[in-house]
LODREN-900007 format. One record per residue (C-alpha): residue in one letter; z, y, x. Coordinates in steps of 0.001 Angstrom, whole numbers, padded with zeros to 6 digits, always signed. Layout:
AZYX
...
REM end
This chain:
X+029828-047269+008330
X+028143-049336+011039
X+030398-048994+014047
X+027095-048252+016798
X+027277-044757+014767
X+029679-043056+016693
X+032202-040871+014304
X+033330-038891+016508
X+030224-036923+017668
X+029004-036897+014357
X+032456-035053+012805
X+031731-031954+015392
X+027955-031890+015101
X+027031-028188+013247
X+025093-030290+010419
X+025722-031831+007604
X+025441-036057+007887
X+025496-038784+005124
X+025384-041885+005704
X+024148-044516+002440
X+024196-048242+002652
X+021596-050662+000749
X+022706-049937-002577
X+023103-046285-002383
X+026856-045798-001735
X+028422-043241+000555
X+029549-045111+003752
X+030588-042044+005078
X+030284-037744+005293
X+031784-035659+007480
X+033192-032121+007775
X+029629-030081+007053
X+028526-032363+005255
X+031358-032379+002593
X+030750-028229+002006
X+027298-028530+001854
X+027670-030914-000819
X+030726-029323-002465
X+032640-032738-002881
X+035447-034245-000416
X+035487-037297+001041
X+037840-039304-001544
X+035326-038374-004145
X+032451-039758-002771
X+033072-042637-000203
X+032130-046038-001799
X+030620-044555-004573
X+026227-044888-005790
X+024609-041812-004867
X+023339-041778-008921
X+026934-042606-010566
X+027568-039098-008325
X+024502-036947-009017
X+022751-038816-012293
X+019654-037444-011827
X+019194-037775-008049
X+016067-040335-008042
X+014366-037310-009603
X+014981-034739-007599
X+013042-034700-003762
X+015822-035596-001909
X+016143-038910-004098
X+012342-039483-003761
X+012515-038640-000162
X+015479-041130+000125
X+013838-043601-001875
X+010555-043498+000329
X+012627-043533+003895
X+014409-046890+002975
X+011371-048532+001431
X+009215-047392+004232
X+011377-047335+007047
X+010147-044226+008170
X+012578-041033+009082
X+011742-038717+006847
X+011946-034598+006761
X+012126-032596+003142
X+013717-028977+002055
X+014314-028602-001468
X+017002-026657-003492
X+020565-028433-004543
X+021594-027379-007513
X+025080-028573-007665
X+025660-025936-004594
X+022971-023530-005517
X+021606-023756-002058
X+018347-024753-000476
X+018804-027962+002198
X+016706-029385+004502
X+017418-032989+004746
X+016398-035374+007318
X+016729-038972+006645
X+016287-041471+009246
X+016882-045302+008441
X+019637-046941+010794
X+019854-050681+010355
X+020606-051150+006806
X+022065-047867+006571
X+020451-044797+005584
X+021500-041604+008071
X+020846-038272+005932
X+021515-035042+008466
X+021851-032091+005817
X+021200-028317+006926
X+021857-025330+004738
X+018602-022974+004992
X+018751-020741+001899
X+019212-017628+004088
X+015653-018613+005467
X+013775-020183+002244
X+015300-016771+000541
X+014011-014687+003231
X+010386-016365+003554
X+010434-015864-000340
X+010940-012120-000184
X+008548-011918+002981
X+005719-013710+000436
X+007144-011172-002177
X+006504-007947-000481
X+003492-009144+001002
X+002517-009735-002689
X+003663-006546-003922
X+002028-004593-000873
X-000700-006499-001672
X-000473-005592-005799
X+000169-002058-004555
X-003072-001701-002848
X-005097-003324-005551
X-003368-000719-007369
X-004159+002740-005767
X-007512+001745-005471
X-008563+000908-009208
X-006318+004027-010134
X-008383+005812-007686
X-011541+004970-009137
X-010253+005882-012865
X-011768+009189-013286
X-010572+010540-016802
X-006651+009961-017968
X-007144+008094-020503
X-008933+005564-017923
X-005874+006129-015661
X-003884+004798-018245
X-004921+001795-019005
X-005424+000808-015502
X-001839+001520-014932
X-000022+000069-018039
X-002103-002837-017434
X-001813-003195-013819
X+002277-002525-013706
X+002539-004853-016477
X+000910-007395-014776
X+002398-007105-011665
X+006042-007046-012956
X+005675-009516-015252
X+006515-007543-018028
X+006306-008011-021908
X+005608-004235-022501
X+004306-001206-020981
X+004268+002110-022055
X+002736+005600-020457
X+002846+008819-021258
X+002251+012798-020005
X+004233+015345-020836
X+002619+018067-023411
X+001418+021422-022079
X+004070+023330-024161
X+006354+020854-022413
X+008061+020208-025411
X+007069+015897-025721
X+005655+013312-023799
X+002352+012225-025834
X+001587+008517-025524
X-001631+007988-023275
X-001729+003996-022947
X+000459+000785-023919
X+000124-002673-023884
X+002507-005139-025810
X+003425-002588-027887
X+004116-003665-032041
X+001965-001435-034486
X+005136+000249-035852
X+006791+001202-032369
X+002959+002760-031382
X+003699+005207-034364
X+006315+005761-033443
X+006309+006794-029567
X+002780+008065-029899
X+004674+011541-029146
X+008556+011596-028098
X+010248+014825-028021
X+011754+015681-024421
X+015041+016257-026492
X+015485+012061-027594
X+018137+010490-026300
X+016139+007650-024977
X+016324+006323-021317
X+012471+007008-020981
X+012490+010739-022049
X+016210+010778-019646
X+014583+009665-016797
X+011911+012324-017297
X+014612+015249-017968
X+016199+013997-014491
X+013586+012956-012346
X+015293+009615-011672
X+014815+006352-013033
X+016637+004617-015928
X+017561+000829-014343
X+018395-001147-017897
X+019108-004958-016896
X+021065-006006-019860
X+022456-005399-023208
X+025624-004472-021567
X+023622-001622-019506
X+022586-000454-022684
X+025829-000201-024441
X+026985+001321-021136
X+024577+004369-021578
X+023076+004244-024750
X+025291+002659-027329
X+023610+004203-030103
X+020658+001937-029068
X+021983-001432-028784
X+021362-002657-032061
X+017923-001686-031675
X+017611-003354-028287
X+019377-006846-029438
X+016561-007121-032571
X+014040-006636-030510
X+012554-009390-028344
X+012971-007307-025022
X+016499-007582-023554
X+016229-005109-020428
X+013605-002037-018976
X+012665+000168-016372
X+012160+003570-017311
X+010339+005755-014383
X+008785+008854-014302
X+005991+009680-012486
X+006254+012830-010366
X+003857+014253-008059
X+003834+017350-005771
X+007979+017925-006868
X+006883+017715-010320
X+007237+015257-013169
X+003915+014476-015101
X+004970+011961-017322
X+006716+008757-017522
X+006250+004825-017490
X+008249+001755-019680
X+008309-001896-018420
X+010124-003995-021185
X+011063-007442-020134
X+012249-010179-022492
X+014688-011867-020263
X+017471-010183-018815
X+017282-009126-015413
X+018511-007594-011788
X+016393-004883-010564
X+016783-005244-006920
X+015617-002258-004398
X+012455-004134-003845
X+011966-004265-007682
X+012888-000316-007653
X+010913+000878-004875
X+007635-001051-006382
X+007975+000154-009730
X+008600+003767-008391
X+005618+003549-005748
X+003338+002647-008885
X+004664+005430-010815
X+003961+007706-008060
X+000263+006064-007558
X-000175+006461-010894
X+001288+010623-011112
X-001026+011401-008175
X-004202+009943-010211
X-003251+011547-013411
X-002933+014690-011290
X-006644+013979-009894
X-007742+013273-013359
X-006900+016614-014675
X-010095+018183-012773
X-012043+015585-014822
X-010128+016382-018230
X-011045+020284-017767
X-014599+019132-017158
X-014824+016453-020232
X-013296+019604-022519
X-015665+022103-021243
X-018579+019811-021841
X-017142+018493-025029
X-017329+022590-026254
X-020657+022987-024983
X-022532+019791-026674
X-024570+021959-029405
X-026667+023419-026420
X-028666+021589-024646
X-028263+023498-021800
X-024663+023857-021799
X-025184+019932-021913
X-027051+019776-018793
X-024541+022356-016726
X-021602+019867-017948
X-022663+016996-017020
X-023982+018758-013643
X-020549+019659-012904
X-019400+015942-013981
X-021569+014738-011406
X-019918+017257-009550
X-016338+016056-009990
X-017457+012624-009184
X-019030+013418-005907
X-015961+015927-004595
X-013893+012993-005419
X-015635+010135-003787
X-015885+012939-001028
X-012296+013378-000982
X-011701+009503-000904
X-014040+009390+002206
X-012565+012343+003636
X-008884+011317+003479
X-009835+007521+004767
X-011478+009672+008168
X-008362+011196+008657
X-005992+007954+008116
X-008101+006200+011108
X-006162+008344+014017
X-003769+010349+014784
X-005841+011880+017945
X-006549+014904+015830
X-009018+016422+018356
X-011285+014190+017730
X-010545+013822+014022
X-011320+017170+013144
X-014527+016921+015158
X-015809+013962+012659
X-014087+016092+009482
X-016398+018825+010517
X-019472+016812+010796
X-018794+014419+007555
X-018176+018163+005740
X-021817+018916+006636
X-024304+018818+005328
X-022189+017504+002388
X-020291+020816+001934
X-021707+023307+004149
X-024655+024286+006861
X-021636+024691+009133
X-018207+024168+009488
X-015658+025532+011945
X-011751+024735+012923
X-009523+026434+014566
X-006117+025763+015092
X-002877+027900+016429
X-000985+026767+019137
X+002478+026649+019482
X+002589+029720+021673
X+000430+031556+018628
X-002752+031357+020389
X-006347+030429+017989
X-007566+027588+019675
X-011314+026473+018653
X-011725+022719+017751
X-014566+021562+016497
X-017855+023174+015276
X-020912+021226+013116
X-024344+022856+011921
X-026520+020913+009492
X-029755+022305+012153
X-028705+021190+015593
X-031162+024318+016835
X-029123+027414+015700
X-025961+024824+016541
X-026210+027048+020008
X-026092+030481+018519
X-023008+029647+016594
X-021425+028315+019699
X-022161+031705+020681
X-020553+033463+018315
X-017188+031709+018528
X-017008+032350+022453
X-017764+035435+022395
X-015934+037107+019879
X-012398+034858+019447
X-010530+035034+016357
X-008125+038055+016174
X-004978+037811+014325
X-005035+041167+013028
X-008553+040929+012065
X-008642+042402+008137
X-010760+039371+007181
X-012334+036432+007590
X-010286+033267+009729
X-008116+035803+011954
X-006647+036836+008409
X-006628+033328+006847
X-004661+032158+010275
X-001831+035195+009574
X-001494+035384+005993
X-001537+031478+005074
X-004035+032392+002431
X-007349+031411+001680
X-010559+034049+002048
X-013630+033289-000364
X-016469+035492-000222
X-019092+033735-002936
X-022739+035898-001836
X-023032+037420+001378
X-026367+039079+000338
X-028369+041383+002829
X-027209+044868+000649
X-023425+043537+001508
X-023937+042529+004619
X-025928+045085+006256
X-023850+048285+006323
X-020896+045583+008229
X-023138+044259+010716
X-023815+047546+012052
X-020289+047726+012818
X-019478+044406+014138
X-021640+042131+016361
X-020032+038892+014937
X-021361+039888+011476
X-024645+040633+013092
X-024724+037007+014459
X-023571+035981+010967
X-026531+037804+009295
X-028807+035989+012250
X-027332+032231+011281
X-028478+033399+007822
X-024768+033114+006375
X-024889+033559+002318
X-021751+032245+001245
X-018217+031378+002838
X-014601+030106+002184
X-011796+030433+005338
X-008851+027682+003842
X-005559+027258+006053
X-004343+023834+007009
X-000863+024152+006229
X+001922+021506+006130
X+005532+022265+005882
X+005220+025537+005123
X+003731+026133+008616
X-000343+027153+008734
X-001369+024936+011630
X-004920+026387+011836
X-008131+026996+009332
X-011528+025550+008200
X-014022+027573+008249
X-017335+026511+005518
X-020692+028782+005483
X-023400+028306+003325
X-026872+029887+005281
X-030097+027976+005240
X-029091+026661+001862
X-028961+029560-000102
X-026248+027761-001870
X-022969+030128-002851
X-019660+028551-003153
X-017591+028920-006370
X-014254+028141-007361
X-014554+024607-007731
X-015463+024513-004433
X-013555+027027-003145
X-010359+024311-004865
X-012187+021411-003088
X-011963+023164+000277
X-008169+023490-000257
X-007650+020260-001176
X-009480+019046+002044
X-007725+021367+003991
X-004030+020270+002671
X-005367+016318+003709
X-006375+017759+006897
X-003051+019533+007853
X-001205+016515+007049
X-003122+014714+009889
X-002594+017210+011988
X+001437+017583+011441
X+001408+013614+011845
X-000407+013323+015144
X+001586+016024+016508
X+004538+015147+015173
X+004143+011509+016629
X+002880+013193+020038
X+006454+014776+020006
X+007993+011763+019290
X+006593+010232+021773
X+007127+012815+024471
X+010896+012473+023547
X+011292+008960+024328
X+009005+009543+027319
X+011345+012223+028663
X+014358+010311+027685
X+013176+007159+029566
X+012527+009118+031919
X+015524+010961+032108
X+017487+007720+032188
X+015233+006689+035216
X+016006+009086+037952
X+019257+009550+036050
X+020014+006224+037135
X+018856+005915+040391
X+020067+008983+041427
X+023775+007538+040154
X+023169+004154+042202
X+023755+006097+045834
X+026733+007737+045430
X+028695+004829+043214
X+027306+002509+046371
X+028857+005401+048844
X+032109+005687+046690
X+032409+001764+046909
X+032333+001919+050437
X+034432+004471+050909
X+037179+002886+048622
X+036890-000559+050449
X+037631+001476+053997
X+040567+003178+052383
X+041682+000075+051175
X+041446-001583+054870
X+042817+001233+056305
X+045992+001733+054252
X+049163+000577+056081
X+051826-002122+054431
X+053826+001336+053085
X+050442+003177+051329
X+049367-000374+049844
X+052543-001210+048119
X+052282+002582+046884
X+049267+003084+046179
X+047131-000065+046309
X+047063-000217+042091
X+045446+003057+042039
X+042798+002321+044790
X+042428-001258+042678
X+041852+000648+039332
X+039102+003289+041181
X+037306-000242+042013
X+037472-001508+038545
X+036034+002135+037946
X+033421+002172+040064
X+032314-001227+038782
X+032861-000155+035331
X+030020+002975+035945
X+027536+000644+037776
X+027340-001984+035279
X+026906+000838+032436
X+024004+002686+035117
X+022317-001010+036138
X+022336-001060+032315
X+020508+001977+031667
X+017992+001508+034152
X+017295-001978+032864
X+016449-000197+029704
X+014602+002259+031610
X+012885-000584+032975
X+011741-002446+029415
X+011002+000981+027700
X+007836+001313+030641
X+007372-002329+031190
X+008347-002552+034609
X+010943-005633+034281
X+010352-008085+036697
X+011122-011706+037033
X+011867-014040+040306
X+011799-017410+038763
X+012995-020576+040508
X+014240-023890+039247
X+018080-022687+037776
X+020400-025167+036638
X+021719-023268+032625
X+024756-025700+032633
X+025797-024531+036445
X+025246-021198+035342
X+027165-020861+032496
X+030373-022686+034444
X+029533-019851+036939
X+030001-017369+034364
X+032482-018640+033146
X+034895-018759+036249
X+034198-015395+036596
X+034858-014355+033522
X+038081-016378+033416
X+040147-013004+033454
X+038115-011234+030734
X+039261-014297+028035
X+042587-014384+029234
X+042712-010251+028354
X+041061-010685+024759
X+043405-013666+024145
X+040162-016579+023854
X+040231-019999+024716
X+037046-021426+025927
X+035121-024792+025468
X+031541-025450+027171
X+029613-028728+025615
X+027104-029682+028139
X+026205-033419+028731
X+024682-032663+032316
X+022200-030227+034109
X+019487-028413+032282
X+017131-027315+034582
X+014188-025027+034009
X+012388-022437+035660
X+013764-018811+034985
X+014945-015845+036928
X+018503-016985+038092
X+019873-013219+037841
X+018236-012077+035239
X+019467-015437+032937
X+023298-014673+034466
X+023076-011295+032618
X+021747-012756+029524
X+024964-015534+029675
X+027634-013091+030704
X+026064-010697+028225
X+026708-013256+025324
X+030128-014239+026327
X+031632-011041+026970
X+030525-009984+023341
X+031945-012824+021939
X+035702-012211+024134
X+035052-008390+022497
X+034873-009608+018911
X+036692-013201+019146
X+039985-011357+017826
X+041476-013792+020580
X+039828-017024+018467
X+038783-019700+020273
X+035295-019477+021395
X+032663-022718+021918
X+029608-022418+024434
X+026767-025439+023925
X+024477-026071+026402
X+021794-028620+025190
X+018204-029541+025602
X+015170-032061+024934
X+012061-032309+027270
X+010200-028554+026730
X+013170-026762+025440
X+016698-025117+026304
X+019384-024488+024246
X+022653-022217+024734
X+024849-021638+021881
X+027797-018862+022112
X+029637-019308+019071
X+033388-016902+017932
X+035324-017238+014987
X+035891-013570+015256
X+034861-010245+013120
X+031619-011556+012508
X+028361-009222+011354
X+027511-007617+008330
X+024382-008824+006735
X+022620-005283+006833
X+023456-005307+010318
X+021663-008116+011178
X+018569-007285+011437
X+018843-003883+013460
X+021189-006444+016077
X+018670-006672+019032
X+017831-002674+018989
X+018393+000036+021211
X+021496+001635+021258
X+022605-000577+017954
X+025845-001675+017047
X+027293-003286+014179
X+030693-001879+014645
X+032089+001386+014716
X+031842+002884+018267
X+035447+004338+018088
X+036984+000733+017668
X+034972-000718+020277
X+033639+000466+023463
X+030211-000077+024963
X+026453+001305+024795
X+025309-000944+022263
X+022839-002173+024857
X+023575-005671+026042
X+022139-007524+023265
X+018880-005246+022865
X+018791-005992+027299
X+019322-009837+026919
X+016698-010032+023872
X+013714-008208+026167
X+014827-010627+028891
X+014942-013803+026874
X+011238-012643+025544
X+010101-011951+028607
X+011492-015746+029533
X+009156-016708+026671
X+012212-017579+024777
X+013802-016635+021753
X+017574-015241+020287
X+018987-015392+017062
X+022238-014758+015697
X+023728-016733+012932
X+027020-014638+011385
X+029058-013548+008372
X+032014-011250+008136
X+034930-013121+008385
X+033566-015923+009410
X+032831-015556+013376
X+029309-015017+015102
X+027061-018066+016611
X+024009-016723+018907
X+021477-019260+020029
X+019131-019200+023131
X+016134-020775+023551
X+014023-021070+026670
X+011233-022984+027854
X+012249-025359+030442
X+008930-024854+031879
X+009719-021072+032571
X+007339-018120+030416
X+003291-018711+029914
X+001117-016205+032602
REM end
C-alpha cells in the first residue's frame, strides 16, 4: 500500500476500505472491510481481484472499478454482493496508481426502500382493487374481477373463488383463472366437510399459510402427493368474511415455493375482505337478476325488473357517493348537513337528523327540503314541537328503541283523524307528507341519533328497498359520527393530559426551587458535629431534589413540543467544547455504570444552535448510552464538513431490538422493560423534537447484542426561518 495512505486512520474508520493496485491485487483491507467481504486478510492480500471473485468484471462493482481506473474519476455505485448476501455501496476513488474502494453495508436501507416501494405498490393494487370490485354489480362479475385482480397482484399461477351454498352445506365455484379442465370439475362445488386447506380456512375463519411441501405434509399429509405432481408448490387459502360472517373463500397457487410475510398476509386478507364486502353488495343485484329472470314471459314484469335494476344501480352509485361525503371529515356537524342535502332530492323532499347527546338530550342537526319555500315551515315544526323520547312513534321512538319506523302512504283518510290530535301531524299534513322512514344511526351497539326521510310534493311512497337503502345509509352515517367523536375524545385526552402536565409542572418548579434553598441553608448552617452526622442524608435530599427537577423540566419540555411552544436562543456554540463539557460533568455517571469514554474530535465545530437546548440533546445521548453500556466502553465522534455537523454516541452494550426501532423517538417509548431500567422513556422522543427543530436529524443504528450507535446531524448554519 502506498505509504501517503495512512493505516492507521483507515483501520478505525466505521467503513469498509480496499485498496487495489494496477493489476487488480489487494494491497490492503482492513477490519470492516474484511466482514463485509467475508474473507481475512491472509486470503486476499496480493491476490487479483478476479482469481478471488471470477466473475467480478461482470458484476457493477467490477464495471464501476473498471471505469474509475480507466477514467480517473471517483466513482459512487450500490449493488448487491452475493458472496455476503448483502447490498454495498461502494465508493471508489483513484489514489496514484492505487485504487481506494470505501465499502458500506446498506441492505437494512435498500431492504427497507424495497418494502416502502412494496406497500406503496400494494396500497396502490389495493385501491385499484376496491374500486373495480366496486363497480362489479352482479357476483359473477365480482368474481372475475377478483380472481383476476389477486392473481395479478400476487403473482400467482392460480386463483380460485368461491361462495358458500345457501343450505351451507359447499362452497360452489364462482370464478378461476389458471385452473386445468379436470381440477374445474372437480372444485366446481367442494363440500364444507373436505379436508382441504381452502374449505379449513372457511370452517375457521382464518387463513391457511401453505409455503412449502413440508407445510403441507405438516397439515395435510394426505395431500402431498397431490401437491408434489402438480406444478404449484405452495398457496394461500383465505376466506372472505364480511359483517362477522364468512361468505366464501379465495386460492392463490404459486409455483415456486415461498414465505408469506405479514405484508403478504395482510394484502391477501384485505383483498379477501374487499372482495366479501362486494359479493355482499352484489347479493341485492342477484335477488334483482332472479326476480327479473322469473318474470321475462311478461312484458311488463320485464319493464318493472329492469326498473328496479336501474334501481339497484342508482342506490349503489348513491351509496358510493354517499359514503365518499362522509370519508371527507370528521367535523360531523357539517357532514350531516351535506348528507341531508345530497339525500334530497335524490331520496326524499326532505330529510331531517337528529342526534342524542351524551347527557340523552335530541339534539337537531341538519334539515334539507327539495322547495326552499316550505323549507321555513318545517323549520317550524322541529322548534316547536322537539322530539320526545317517549313519543309512541315516529323519530322520538326510533331514538329509544334502536329500531327503524316505516310508514309507506300517509294518505289524507290516515292522516286526518291524527292531526286532529297532534299539531305536528297537522304541520305534517300542511308540508304535504305522503310517505316516511325514521332509521337510527347506530354504531357499537349505541343509537347515536336518526334520519328522518319524507316523501310530500312527490307523491312518491317508500318501499322496502328503500326503506333497506335508508339503513344502509344510516349504518355509513353512524360510523362517521362514532369516528369524529371518537377522535374529538381523543383529542381532548391528549389536550387535557398536556395540559395536565403543564401546570402540573410548573406548579412542581416552586416548591423543588424552595426545597433547594432550604436544603442549601441547612447545609450552611449545620455545625462540624451535625455535618459529619448527618451531611450524607442532606447530600442524598440534593441528589433528590435534582433527581425530581430533571424528571419535571422533562415533562414540561414535552408539555412544551406537544403545543408547539419550544423555543430556541441560538448563538454560535462550539459541539466539540460542548460535548468535553458534558462530559466532565458526567465524569461520575461513567465511573457508576462502569464505562470508559473516548471523544474523536479533530478541533472546534462551530455552528449556530441553542447552546442549552444542544447540552440536553448531548447529555441526553450519553447518559443513555452509560444506562445500557453494561459498563462497555463507549466512543463519542464529533466530525463535520462545511454545511454539516456530526456527533456520533456509540455503546457496545444491550443494544435494540429491531421492532423497537422504529417506535425509538416516541413519547413515553422504551425498548426495555421499565422494571429493569428506570426513566420516563422521554429523553430520546425530547432530543429528537429538539434536533428537528435545529433542522437536524437523529438516527440510531443498533442490534441486540451488538451495542447502539446514534448519529446527530445539524446544520452548521443553525435551522431555516
Amino acid at each position: 500500500m502506498d505509504a501517503s495512505l495512512p493505516e492507521s486512520l483507515l483501520d478505525v474508520i466505521t467503513e469498509g476500505v480496499t485498496v487495489f493496485d494496477a493489476d487488480g491485487r489487494f494491497t490492503y483491507l482492513n477490519t470492516v472491510a474484511e466482514r463485509v467481504l467475508g474473507a481475512s486478510r491472509e486470503q486476499l492480500l496480493g491476490r487479483p481481484v478476479g482469481e478471488v471473485f471470477p466473475d467480478f468484471r461482470e458484476t457493477p462493482l467490477g464495471a464501476a472499478a473498471q471505469r474509475s481506473l480507466t477514467e480517473r474519476v471517483p466513482i459512487t455505485v450500490e449493488a448487491f454482493y452475493a458472496p455476503q448476501g448483502v447490498w454495498l455501496e461502494a465508493s471508489m476513488v483513484p489514489h496514484g496508481s492505487l485504487l481506494v474502494v470505501l465499502l458500506r453495508d446498506v441492505t437494512t436501507r435498500h431492504q427497507a426502500q424495497v418494502a416502502r416501494e412494496k406497500s406503496a405498490q400494494r396500497l396502490s393494487l389495493l385501491q385499484e382493487m376496491t374500486a373495480k370490485l366496486s363497480a362489479a354489480v352482479s357476483t359473477e362479475e365480482v368474481g372475475a374481477v377478483l380472481v383476476r385482480g389477486a392473481k395479478e397482484a400476487t403473482g400467482a399461477a392460480l386463483g380460485w373463488v368461491g361462495l358458500v351454498e345457501p343450505e351451507a352445506k359447499a362452497l360452489r365455484m364462482v370464478a378461476c383463472e389458471g385452473v386445468p379442465e379436470e381440477l374445474m370439475r372437480q372444485y366446481a362445488r367442494l363440500p364444507l366437510d373436505a379436508q382441504l386447506p381452502l374449505t379449513q380456512a372457511f370452517r375457521s375463519g382464518e387463513a391457511e399459510w401453505l409455503g412449502s411441501l413440508a407445510d403441507f405434509e405438516a397439515r395435510y399429509p394426505h395431500l402431498v402427493e397431490f401437491v408434489r405432481a402438480s406444478p404449484n408448490h405452495a398457496g394461500a387459502y383465505v376466506p372472505m368474511r364480511a359483517k362477522d360472517m364468512s361468505l366464501g373463500a379465495i386460492t392463490l397457487a404459486f409455483a415456486e415455493s415461498r414465505t408469506f410475510d405479514e405484508a403478504d398476509r395482510g394484502f391477501m386478507v384485505a383483498l379477501a375482505h374487499q372482495g366479501a364486502l362486494a359479493f355482499d353488495r352484489a347479493r341485492l343485484f342477484d335477488r334483482e337478476q332472479a326476480a327479473r329472470a322469473e318474470a321475462e314471459s311478461h312484458v311488463k314484469e320485464q319493464v318493472r325488473a329492469r326498473r328496479e335494476l336501474e334501481a339497484v344501480a342508482w342506490r349503489q352509485r348513491f351509496l358510493s357517493e354517499a359514503s365518499t361525503l362522509l370519508a371527507g371529515s370528521l367535523d360531523y356537524s357539517t357532514t350531516m348537513e351535506s348528507l341531508a342535502r345530497l339525500v334530497v332530492p335524490e331520496l326524499a323532499d326532505l330529510c331531517a337528523v337528529d342526534m342524542l347527546t351524551t347527557e340523552g338530550r335530541v339534539e337537531h342537526l341538519a334539515l334539507a327540503h327539495a322547495d326552499p319555500g316550505r323549507l321555513e315551515l318545517a323549520r317550524e315544526v322541529v322548534r316547536s314541537h322537539p322530539i320526545s323520547l317517549a313519543a309512541e312513534h315516529g323519530a322520538g321512538r326510533v331514538l329509544r328503541t334502536g329500531q327503524a319506523d316505516w310508514v309507506p302512504d300517509f294518505s289524507d283518510e290516515r292522516l286526518a283523524p291524527l292531526a286532529q290530535a297532534s299539531p305536528v301531524l297537522a304541520m305534517m299534513r300542511d308540508l304535504g307528507i305522503r310517505s316516511y322512514i325514521c332509521v337510527p344511526l347506530v354504531a357499537r351497539g349505541r343509537v347515536l341519533g336518526c334520519l328522518s326521510l319524507l316523501q310530500a310534493g312527490s307523491h312518491r311512497h317508500y318501499t322496502e328497498a328503500d326503506l333497506l337503502l335508508a339503513e344502509e345509509l344510516a349504518h355509513r352515517a353512524a360510523l362517521n359520527v362514532d369516528n369524529a367523536r371518537l377522535y374529538r375524545e381523543a383529542q381532548e385526552a391528549i389536550r387535557l393530559r398536556d395540559e395536565f402536565l403543564s401546570i402540573a409542572s410548573h406548579e412542581l418548579k416552586t416548591p423543588l426551587t424552595s426545597l433547594r434553598l432550604q436544603l442549601s441553608l441547612i447545609a450552611r448552617l449545620m455545625s462540624p458535629e451535625s455535618r459529619a452526622r448527618l451531611g450524607g442524608k442532606v447530600d442524598g435530599a440534593h441528589r433528590q431534589v435534582d433527581r425530581l427537577s430533571s424528571l419535571v423540566t422533562t415533562l414540561l419540555d414535552v408539555s412544551r413540543i406537544a403545543t408547539g411552544r419550544i423555543s430556541l436562543e441560538l448563538s454560535e456554540v462550539d459541539l466539540t467544547l460542548a460535548v468535553r463539557e458534558a462530559l466532565e460533568r458526567l465524569r461520575e455517571v461513567f465511573a457508576q455504570a462502569g464505562c470508559t469514554v473516548t471523544l474523536q474530535a479533530r478541533g472546534p465545530v462551530v455552528g449556530r444552535w441553542d447552546a442549552l437546548r444542544l447540552d440536553q440533546v448531548i447529555v441526553n445521548l450519553l447518559t443513555n448510552a452509560a444506562k445500557y453500556g453494561q459498563g462497555q466502553p463507549i466512543t463519542v465522534t464529533v466530525e463535520a464538513d462545511r454545511e454539516q455537523a456530526r456527533l456520533t454516541v456509540r455503546d457496545e452494550g444491550i443494544g435494540i431490538a429491531a421492532e423497537a426501532l422504529p417506535r425509538l423517538f416516541g413519547r413515553f417509548e422504551r425498548a426495555v422493560s421499565v422494571r429493569h431500567y428506570g426513566g420516563l422513556g422521554l429523553g430520546l422522543y425530547i432530543s429528537r423534537q429538539i434536533i428537528e427543530a435545529l433542522g437536524g436529524r437523529v438516527s440510531v443504528d443498533s442490534r441486540p447484542g451488538e451495542g447502539a450507535t446514534f448519529t446527530v446531524e445539524l446544520p452548521r448554519g443553525g435551522p431555516r426561518p
